[in-house]
Chimera marker file (.cmm) of the C-alpha trace (Angstrom):
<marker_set name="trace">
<marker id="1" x="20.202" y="45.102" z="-19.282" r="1" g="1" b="0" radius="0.5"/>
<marker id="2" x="23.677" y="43.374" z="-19.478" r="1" g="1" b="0" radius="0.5"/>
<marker id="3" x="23.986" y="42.906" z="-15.932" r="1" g="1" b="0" radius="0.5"/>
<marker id="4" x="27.545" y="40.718" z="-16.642" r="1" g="1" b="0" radius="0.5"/>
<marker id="5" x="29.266" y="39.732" z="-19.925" r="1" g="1" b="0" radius="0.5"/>
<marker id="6" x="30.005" y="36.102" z="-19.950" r="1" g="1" b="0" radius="0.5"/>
<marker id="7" x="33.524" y="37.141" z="-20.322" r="1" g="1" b="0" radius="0.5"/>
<marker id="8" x="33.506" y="38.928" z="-16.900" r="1" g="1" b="0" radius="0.5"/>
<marker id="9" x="32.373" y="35.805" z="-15.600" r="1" g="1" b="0" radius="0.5"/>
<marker id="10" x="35.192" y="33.424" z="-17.266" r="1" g="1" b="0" radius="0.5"/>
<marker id="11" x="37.974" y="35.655" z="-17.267" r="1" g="1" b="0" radius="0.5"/>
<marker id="12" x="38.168" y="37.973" z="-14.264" r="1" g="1" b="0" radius="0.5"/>
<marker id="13" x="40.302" y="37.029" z="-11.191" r="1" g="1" b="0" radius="0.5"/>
<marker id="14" x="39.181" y="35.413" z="-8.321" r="1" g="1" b="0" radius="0.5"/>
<marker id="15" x="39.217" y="38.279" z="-6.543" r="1" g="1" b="0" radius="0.5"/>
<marker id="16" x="37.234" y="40.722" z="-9.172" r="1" g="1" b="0" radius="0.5"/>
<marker id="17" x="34.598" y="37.662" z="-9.246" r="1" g="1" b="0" radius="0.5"/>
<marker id="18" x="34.291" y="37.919" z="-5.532" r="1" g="1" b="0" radius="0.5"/>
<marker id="19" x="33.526" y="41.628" z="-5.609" r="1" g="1" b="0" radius="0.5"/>
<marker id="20" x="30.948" y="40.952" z="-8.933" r="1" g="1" b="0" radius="0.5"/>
<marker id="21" x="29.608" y="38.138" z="-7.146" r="1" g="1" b="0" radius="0.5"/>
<marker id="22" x="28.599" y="40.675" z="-4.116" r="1" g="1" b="0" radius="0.5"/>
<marker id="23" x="27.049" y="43.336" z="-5.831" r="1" g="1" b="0" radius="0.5"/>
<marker id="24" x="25.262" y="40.961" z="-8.428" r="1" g="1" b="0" radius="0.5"/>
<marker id="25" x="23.782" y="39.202" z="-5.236" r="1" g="1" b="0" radius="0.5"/>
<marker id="26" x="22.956" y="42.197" z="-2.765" r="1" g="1" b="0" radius="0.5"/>
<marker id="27" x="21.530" y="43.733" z="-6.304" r="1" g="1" b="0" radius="0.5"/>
<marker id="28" x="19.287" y="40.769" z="-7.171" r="1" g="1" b="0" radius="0.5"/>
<marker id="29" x="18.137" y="40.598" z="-3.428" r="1" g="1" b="0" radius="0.5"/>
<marker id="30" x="17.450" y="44.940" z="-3.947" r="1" g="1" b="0" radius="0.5"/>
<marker id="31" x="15.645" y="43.909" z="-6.684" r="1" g="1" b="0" radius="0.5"/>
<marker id="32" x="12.811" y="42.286" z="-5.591" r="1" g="1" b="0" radius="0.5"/>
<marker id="33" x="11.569" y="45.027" z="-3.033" r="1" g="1" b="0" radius="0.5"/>
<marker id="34" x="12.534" y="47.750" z="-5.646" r="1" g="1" b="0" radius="0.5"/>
<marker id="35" x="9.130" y="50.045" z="-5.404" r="1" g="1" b="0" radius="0.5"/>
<marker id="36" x="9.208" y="50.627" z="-9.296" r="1" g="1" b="0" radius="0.5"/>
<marker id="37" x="9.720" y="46.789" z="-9.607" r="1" g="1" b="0" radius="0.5"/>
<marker id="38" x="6.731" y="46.095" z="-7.859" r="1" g="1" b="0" radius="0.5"/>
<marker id="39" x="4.654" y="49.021" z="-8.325" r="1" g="1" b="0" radius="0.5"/>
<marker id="40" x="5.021" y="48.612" z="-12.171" r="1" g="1" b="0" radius="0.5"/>
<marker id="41" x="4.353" y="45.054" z="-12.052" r="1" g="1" b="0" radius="0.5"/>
<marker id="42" x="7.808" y="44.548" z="-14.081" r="1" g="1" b="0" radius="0.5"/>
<marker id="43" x="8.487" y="40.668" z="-14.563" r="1" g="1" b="0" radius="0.5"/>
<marker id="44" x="12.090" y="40.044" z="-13.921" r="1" g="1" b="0" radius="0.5"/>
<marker id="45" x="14.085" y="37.141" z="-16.039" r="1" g="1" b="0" radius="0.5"/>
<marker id="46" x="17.758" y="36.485" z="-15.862" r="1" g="1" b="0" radius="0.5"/>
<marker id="47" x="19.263" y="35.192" z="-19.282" r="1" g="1" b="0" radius="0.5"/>
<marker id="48" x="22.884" y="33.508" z="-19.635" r="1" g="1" b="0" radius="0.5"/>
<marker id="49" x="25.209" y="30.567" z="-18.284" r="1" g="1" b="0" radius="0.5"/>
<marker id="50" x="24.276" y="31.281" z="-14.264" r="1" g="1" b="0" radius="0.5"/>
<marker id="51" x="26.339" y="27.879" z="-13.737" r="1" g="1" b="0" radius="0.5"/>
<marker id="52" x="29.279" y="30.583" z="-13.722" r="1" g="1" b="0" radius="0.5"/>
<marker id="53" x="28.230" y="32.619" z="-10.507" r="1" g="1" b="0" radius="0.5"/>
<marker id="54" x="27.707" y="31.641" z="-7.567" r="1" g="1" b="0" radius="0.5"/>
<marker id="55" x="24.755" y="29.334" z="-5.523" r="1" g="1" b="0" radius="0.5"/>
<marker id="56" x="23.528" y="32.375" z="-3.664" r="1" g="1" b="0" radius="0.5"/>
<marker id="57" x="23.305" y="34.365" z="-6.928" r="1" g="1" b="0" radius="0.5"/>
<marker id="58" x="21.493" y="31.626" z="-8.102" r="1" g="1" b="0" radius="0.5"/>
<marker id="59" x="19.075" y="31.238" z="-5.764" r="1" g="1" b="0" radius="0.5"/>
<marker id="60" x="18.550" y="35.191" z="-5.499" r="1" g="1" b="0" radius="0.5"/>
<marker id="61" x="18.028" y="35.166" z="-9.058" r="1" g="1" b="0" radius="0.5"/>
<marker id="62" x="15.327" y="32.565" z="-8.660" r="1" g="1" b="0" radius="0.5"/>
<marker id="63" x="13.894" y="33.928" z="-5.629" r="1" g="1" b="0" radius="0.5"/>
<marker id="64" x="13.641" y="37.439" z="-7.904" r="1" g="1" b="0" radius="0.5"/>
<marker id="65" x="11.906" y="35.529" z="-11.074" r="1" g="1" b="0" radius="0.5"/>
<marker id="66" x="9.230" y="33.851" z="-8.836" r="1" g="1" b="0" radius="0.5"/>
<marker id="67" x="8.597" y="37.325" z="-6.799" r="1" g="1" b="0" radius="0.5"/>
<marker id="68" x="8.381" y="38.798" z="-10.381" r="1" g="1" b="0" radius="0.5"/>
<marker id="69" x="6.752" y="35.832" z="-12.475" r="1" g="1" b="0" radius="0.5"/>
<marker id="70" x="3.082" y="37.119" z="-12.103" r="1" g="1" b="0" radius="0.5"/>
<marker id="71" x="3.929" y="40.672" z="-13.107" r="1" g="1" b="0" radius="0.5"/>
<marker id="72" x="2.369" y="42.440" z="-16.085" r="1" g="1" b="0" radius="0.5"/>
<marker id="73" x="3.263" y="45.379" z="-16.638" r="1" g="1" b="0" radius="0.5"/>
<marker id="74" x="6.723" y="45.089" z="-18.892" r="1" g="1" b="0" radius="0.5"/>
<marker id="75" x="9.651" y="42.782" z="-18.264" r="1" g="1" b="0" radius="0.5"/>
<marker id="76" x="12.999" y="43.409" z="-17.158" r="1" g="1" b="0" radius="0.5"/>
<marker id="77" x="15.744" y="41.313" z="-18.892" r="1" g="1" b="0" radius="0.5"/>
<marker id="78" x="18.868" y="40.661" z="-17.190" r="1" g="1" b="0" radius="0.5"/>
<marker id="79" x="22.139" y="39.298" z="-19.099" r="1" g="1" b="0" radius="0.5"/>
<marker id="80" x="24.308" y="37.142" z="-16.339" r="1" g="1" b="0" radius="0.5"/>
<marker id="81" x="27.072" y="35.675" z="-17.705" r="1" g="1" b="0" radius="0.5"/>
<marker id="82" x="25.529" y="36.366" z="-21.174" r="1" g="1" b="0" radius="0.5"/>
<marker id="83" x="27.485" y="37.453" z="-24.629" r="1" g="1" b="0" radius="0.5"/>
<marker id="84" x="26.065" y="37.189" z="-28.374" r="1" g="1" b="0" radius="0.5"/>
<marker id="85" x="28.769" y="34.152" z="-28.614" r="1" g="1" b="0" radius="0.5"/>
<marker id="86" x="27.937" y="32.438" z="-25.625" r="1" g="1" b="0" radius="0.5"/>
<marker id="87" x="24.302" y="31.950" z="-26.949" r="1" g="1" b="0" radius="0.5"/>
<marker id="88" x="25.732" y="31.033" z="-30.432" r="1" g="1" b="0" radius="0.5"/>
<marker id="89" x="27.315" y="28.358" z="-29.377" r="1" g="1" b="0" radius="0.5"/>
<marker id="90" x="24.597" y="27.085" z="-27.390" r="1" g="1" b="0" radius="0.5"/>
<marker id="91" x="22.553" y="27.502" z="-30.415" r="1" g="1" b="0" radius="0.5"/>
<marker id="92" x="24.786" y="25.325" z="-32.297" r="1" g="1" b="0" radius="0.5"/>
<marker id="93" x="24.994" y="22.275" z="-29.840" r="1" g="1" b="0" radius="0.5"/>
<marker id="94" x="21.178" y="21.948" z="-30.745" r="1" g="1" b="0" radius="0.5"/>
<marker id="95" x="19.280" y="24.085" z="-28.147" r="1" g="1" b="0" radius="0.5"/>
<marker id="96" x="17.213" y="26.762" z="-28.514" r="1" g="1" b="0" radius="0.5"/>
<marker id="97" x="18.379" y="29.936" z="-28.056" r="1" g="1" b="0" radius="0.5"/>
<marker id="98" x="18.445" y="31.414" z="-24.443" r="1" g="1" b="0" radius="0.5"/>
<marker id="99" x="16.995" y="34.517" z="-25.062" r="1" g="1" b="0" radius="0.5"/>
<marker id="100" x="14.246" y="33.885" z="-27.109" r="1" g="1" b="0" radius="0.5"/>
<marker id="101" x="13.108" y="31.143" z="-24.853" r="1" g="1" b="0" radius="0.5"/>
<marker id="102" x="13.609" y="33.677" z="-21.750" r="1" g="1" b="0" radius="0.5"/>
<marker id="103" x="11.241" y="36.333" z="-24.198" r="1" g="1" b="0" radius="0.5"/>
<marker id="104" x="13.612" y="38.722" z="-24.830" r="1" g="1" b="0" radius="0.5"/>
<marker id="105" x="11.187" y="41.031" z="-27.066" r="1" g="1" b="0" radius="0.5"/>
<marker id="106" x="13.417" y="42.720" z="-29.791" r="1" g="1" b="0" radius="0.5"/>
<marker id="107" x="15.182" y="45.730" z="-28.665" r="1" g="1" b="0" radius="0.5"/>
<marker id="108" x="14.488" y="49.437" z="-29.885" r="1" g="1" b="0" radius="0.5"/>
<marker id="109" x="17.110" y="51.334" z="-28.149" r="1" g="1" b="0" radius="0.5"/>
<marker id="110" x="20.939" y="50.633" z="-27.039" r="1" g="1" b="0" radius="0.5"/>
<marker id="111" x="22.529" y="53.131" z="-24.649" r="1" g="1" b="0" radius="0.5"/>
<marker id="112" x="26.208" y="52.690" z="-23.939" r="1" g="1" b="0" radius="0.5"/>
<marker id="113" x="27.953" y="54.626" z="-21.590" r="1" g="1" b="0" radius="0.5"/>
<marker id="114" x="31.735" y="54.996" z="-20.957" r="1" g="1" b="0" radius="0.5"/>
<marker id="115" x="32.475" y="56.501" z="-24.500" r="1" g="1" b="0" radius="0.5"/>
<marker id="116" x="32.446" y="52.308" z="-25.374" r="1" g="1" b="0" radius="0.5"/>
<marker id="117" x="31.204" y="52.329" z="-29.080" r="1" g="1" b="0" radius="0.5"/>
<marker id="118" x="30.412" y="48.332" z="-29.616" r="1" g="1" b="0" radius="0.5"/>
<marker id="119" x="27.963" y="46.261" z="-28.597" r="1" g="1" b="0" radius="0.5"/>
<marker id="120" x="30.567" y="43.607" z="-26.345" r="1" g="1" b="0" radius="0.5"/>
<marker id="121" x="27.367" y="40.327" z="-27.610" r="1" g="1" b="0" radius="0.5"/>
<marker id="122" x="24.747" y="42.376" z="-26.306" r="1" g="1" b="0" radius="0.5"/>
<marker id="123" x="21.501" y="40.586" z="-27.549" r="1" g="1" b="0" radius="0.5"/>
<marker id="124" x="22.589" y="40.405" z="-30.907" r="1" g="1" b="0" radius="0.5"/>
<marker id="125" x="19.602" y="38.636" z="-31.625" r="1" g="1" b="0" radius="0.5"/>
<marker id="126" x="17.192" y="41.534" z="-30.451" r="1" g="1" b="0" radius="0.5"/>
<marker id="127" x="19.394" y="44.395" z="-31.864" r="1" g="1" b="0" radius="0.5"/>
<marker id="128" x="19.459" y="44.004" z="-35.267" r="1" g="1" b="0" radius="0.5"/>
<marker id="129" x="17.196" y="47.061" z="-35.474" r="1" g="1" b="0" radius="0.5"/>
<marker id="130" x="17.644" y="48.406" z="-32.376" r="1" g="1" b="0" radius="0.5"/>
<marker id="131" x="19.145" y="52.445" z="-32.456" r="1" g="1" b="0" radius="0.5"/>
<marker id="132" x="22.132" y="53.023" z="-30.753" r="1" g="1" b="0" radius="0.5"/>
<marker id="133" x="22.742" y="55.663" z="-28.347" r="1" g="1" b="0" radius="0.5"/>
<marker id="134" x="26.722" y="56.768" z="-27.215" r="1" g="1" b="0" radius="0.5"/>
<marker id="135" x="27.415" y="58.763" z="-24.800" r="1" g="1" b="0" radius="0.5"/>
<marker id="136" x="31.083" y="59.452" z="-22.738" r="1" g="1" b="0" radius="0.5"/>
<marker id="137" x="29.000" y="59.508" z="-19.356" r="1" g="1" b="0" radius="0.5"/>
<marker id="138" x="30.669" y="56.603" z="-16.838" r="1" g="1" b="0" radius="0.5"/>
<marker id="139" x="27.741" y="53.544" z="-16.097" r="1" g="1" b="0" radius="0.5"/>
<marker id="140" x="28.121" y="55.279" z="-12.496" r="1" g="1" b="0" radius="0.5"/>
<marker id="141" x="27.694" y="58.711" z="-13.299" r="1" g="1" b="0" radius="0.5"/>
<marker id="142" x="24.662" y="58.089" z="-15.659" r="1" g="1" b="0" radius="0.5"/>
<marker id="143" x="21.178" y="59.966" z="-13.665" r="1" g="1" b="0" radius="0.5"/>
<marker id="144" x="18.123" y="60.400" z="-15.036" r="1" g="1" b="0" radius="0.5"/>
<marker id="145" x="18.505" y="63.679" z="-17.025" r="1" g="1" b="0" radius="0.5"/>
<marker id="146" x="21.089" y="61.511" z="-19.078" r="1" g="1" b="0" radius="0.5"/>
<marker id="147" x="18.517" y="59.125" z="-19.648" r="1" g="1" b="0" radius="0.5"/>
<marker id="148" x="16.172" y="61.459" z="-20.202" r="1" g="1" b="0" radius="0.5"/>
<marker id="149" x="18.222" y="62.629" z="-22.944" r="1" g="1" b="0" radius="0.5"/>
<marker id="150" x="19.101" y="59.425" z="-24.717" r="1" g="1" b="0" radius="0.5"/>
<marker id="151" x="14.929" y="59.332" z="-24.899" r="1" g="1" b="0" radius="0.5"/>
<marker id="152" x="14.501" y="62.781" z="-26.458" r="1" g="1" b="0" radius="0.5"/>
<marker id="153" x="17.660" y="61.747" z="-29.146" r="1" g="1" b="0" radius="0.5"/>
<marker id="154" x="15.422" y="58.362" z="-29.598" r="1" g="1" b="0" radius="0.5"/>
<marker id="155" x="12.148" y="60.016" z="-30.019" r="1" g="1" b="0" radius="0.5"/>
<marker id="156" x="14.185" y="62.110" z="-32.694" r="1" g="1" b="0" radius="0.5"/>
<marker id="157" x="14.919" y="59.134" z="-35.140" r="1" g="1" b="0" radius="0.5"/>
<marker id="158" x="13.454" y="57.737" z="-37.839" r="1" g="1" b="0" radius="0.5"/>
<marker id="159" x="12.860" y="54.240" z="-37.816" r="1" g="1" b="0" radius="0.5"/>
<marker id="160" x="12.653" y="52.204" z="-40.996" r="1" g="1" b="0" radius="0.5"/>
<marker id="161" x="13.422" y="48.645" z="-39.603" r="1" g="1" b="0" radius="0.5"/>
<marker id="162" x="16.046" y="47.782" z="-42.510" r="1" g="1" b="0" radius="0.5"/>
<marker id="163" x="13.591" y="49.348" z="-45.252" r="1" g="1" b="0" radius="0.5"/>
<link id1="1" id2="2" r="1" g="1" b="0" radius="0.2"/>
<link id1="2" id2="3" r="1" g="1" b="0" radius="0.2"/>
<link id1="3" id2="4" r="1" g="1" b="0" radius="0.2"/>
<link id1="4" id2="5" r="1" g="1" b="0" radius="0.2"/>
<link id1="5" id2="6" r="1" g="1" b="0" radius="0.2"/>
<link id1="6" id2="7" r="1" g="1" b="0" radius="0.2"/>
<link id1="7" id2="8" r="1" g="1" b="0" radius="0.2"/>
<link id1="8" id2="9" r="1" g="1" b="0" radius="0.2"/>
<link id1="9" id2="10" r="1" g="1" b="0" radius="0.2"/>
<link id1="10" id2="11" r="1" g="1" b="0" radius="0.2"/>
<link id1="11" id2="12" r="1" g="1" b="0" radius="0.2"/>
<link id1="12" id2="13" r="1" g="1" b="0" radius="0.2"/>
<link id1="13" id2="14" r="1" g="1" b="0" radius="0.2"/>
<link id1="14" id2="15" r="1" g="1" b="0" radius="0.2"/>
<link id1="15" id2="16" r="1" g="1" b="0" radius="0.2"/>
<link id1="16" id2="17" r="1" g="1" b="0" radius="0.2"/>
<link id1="17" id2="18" r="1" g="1" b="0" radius="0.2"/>
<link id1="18" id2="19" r="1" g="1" b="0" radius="0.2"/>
<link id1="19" id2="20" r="1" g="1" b="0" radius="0.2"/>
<link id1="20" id2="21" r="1" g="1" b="0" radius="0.2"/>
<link id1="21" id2="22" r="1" g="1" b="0" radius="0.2"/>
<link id1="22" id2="23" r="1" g="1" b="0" radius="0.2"/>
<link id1="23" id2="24" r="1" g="1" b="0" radius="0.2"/>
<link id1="24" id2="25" r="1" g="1" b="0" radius="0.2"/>
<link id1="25" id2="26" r="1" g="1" b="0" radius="0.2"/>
<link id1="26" id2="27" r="1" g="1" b="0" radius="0.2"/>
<link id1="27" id2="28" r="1" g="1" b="0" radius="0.2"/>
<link id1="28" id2="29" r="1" g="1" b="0" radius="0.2"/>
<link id1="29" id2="30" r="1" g="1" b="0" radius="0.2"/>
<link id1="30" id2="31" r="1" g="1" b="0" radius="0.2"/>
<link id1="31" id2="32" r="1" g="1" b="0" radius="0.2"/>
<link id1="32" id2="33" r="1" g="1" b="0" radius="0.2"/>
<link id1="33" id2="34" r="1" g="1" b="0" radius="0.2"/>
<link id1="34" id2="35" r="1" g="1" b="0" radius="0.2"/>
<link id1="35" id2="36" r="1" g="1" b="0" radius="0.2"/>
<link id1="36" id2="37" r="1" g="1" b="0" radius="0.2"/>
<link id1="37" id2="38" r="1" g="1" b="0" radius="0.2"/>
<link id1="38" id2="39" r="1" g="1" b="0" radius="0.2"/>
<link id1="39" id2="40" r="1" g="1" b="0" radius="0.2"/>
<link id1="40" id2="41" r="1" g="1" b="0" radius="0.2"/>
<link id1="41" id2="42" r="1" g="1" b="0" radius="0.2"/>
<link id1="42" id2="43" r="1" g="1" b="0" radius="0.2"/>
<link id1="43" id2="44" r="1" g="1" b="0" radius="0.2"/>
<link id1="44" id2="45" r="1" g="1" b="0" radius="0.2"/>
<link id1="45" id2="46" r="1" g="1" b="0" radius="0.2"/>
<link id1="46" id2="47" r="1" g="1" b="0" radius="0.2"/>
<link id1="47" id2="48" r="1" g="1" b="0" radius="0.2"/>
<link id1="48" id2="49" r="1" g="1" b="0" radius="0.2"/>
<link id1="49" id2="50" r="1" g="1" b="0" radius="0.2"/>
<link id1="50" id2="51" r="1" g="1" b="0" radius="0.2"/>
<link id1="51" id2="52" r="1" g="1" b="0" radius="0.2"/>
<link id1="52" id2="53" r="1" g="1" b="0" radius="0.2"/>
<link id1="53" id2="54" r="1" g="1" b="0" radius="0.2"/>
<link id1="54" id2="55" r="1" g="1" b="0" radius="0.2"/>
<link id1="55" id2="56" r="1" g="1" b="0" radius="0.2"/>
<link id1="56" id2="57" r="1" g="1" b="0" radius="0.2"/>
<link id1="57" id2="58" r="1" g="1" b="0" radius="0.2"/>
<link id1="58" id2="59" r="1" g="1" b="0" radius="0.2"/>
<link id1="59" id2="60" r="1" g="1" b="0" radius="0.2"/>
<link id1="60" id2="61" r="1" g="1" b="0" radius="0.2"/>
<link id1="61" id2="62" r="1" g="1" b="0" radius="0.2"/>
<link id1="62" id2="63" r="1" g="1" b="0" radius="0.2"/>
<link id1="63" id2="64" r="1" g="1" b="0" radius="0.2"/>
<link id1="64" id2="65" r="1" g="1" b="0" radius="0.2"/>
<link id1="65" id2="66" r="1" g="1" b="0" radius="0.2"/>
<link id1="66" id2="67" r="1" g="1" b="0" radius="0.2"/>
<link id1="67" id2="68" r="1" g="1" b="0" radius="0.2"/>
<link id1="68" id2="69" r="1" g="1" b="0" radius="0.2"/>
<link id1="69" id2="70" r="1" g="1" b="0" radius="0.2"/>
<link id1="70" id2="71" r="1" g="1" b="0" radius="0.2"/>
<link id1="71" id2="72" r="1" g="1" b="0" radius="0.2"/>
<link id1="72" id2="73" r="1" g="1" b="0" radius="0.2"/>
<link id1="73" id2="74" r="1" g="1" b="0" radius="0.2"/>
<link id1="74" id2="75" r="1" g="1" b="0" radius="0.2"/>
<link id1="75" id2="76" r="1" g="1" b="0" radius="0.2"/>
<link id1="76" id2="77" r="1" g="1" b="0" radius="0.2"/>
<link id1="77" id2="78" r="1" g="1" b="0" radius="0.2"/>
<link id1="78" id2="79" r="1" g="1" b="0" radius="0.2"/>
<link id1="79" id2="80" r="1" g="1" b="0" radius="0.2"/>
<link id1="80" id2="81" r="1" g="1" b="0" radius="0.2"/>
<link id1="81" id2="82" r="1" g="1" b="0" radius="0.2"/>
<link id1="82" id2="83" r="1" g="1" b="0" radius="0.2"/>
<link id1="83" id2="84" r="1" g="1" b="0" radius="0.2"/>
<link id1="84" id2="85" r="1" g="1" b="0" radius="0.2"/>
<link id1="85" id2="86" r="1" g="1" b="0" radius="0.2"/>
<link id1="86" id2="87" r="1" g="1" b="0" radius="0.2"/>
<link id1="87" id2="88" r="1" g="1" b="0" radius="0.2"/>
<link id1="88" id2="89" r="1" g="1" b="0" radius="0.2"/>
<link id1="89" id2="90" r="1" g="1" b="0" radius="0.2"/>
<link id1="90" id2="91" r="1" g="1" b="0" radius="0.2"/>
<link id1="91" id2="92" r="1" g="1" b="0" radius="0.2"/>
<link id1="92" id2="93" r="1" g="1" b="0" radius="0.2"/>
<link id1="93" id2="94" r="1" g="1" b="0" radius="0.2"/>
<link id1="94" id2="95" r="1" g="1" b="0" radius="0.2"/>
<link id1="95" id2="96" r="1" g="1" b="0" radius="0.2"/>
<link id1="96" id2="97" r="1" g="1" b="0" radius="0.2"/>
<link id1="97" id2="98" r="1" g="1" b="0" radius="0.2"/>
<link id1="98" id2="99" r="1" g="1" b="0" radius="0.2"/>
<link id1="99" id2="100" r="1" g="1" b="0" radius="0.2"/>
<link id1="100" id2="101" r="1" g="1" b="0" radius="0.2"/>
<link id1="101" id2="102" r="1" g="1" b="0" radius="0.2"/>
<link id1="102" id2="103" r="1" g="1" b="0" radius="0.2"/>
<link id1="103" id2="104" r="1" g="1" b="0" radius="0.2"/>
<link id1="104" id2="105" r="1" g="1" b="0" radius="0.2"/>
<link id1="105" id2="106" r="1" g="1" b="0" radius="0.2"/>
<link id1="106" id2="107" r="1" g="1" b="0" radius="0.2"/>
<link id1="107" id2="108" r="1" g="1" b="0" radius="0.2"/>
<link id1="108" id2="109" r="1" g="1" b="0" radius="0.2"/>
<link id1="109" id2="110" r="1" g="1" b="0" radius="0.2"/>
<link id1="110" id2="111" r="1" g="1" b="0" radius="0.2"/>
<link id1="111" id2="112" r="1" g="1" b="0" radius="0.2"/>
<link id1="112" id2="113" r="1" g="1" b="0" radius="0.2"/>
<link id1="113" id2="114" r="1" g="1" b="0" radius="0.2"/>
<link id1="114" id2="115" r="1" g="1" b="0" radius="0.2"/>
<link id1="115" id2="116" r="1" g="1" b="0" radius="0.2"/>
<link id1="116" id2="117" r="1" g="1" b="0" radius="0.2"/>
<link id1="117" id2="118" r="1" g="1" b="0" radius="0.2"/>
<link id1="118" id2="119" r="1" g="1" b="0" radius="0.2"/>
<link id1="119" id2="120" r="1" g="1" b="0" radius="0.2"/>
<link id1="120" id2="121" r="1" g="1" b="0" radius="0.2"/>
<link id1="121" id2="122" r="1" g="1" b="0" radius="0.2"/>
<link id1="122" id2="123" r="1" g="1" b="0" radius="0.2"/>
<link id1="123" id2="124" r="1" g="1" b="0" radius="0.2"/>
<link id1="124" id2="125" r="1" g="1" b="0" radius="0.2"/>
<link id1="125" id2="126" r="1" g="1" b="0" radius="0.2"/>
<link id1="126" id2="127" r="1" g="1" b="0" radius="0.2"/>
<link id1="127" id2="128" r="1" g="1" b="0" radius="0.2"/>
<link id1="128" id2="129" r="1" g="1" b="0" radius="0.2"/>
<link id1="129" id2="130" r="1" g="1" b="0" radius="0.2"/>
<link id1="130" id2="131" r="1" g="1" b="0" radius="0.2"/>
<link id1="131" id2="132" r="1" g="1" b="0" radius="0.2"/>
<link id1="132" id2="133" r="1" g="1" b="0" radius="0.2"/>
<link id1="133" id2="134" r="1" g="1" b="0" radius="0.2"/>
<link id1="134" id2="135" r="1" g="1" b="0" radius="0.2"/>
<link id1="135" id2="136" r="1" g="1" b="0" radius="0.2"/>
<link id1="136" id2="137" r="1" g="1" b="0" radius="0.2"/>
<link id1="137" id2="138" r="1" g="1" b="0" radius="0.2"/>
<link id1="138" id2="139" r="1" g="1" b="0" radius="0.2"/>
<link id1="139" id2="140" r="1" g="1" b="0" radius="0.2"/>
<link id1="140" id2="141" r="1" g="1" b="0" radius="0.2"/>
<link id1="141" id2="142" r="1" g="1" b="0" radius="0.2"/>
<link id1="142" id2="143" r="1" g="1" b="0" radius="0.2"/>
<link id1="143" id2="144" r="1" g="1" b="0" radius="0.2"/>
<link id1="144" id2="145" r="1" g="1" b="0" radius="0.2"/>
<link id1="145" id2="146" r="1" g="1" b="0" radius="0.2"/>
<link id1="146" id2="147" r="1" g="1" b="0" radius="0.2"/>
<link id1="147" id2="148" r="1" g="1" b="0" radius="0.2"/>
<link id1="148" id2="149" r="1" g="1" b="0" radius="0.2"/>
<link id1="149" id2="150" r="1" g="1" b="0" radius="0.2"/>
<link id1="150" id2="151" r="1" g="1" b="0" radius="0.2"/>
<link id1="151" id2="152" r="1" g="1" b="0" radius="0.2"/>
<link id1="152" id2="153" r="1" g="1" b="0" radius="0.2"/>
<link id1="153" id2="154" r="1" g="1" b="0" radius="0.2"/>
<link id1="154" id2="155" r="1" g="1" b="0" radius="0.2"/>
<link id1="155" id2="156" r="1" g="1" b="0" radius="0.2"/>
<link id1="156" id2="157" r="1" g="1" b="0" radius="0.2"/>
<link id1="157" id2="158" r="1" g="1" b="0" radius="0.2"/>
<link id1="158" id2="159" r="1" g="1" b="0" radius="0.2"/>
<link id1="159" id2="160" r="1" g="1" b="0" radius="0.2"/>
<link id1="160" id2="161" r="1" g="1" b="0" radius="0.2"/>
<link id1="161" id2="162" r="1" g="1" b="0" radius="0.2"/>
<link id1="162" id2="163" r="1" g="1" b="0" radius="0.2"/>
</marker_set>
């Protein structure tokens, strides 16, 4: 889940950050007594340059991962301060990839909301066959019967995985 683009972390105002700061840290903190969370058993891993936010998003982040690092049941990426190029050119200083060391499994399905019809460095690494789902319907505004729609359009496709 692209929680922030690396870009809304270098180029917002100070005031914007201050706002995304908030609501990334109250939503880390929400995370880790969020029922589904825990009664899934959903390991949670942030992914990205968390140098850019702040030391209480940090240490909610870490705080989340350790209350998380046990769990079985699937895993819950989160992209902080994350784009495709950000992890490109981390990749080219000589270090391995972010994602793939944080086990980001490849990705099946890509919903975008807002009408938006790119992928802004979303995982490009775990996309490459991943469907892609549009739809006009605001981040805000999007409830579970849109979901459940963007599953039914998945289920619909045929996957051939570039054959």
């Amino acid at each position: 889940m692209y929680v922030l683009s690396y870009e809304n972390c270098t180029r917002r105002s100070p005031i914007e950050k201050a706002v995304l700061e908030d609501l990334l840290v109250n939503g880390l903190r929400d995370l880790r007594s969020d029922p589904i969370i825990n009664g899934e058993r959903i390991s949670v891993r942030l992914v990205g340059d968390l140098s850019l936010v702040s030391e209480a998003a940090r240490r909610e982040g870490a705080a989340l991962e350790e209350h998380t690092a046990s769990y079985d049941g699937g895993s819950l990426h989160l992209g902080v301060c994350y784009s495709g190029e950000w992890e490109r050119n981390v990749i080219a200083t000589g270090t391995a990839s972010p994602s793939l060391a944080a086990g980001v499994p490849p990705i099946d399905l890509v919903i975008r909301t807002g009408g938006m019809r790119r992928l802004s460095g979303f995982f490009p690494l775990q996309t490459s066959y991943a469907e892609l789902y549009f739809t006009e319907t605001l981040w805000p505004e999007f409830t579970r019967e849109e979901l459940k729609k963007a599953l039914e359009w998945f289920e619909l496709q045929k996957r051939n995985f570039g054959a």
